[in-house]
C-alpha positions in Angstrom: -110.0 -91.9 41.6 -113.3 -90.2 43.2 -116.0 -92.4 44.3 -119.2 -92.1 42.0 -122.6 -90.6 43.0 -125.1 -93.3 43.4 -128.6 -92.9 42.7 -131.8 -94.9 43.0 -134.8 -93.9 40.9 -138.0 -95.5 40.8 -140.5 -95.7 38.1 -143.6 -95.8 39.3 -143.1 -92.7 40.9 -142.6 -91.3 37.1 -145.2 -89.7 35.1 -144.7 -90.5 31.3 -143.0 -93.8 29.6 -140.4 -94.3 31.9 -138.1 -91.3 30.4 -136.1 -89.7 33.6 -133.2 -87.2 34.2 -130.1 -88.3 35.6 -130.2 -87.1 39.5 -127.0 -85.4 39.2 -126.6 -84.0 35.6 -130.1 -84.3 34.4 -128.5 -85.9 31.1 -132.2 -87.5 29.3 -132.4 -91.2 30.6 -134.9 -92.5 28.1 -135.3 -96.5 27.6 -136.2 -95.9 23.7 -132.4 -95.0 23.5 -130.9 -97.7 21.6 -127.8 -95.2 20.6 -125.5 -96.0 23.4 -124.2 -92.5 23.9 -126.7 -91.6 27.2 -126.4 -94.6 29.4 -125.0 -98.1 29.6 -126.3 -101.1 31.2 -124.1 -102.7 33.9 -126.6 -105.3 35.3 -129.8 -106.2 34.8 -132.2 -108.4 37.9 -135.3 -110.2 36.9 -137.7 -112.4 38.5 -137.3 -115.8 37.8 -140.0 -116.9 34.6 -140.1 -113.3 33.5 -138.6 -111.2 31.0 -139.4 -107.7 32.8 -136.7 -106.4 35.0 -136.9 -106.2 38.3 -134.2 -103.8 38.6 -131.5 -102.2 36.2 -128.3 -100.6 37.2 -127.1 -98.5 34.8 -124.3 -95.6 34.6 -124.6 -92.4 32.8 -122.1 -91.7 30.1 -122.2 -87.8 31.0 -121.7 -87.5 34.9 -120.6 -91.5 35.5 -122.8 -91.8 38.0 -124.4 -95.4 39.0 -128.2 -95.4 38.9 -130.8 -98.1 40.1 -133.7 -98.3 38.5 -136.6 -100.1 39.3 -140.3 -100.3 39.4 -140.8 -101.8 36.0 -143.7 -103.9 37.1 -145.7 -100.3 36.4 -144.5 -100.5 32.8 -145.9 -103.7 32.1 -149.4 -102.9 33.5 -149.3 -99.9 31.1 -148.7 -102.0 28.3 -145.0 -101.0 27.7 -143.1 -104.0 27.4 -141.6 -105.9 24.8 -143.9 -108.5 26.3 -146.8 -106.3 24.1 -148.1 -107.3 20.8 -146.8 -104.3 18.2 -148.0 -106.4 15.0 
């Protein structure tokens, strides 16, 4: 068995709502993808009292390749959390 690409990609370096290409197959990496057929999440880090990640390792379901994501903390200050009122 091959050993996977690993990738590390960080958000606040971004521009947009945290939507990315995968590094190697530029499969669509978006986190409003609920459908399970793009990505899935192998581990999630977070800082102890908070519900934002502090990194997210994921691995895309085109090219298998591992991917750490982090840089969430620039999500939050744009107000694009689950931690946001929507009501």
């Amino acid at each position: 068995m091959g050993q996977r690409a690993v990738f590390k990609v960080d958000l606040t370096k971004i521009e947009g709502d945290g939507e990315f290409p995968c590094p190697l197959c530029k499969a669509v990496i978006s986190p409003d993808d609920e459908s399970g057929n793009t990505y899935d999440i192998v581990n999630v880090k977070t800082k102890e009292g908070s519900s934002i990640p502090e990194k997210l390792t994921i691995i895309c379901k085109k090219c298998r390749s591992i991917i750490h994501v982090e840089g969430f903390e620039s999500l939050k200050e744009l107000g694009m959390t689950d931690e946001e009122d929507n009501s």
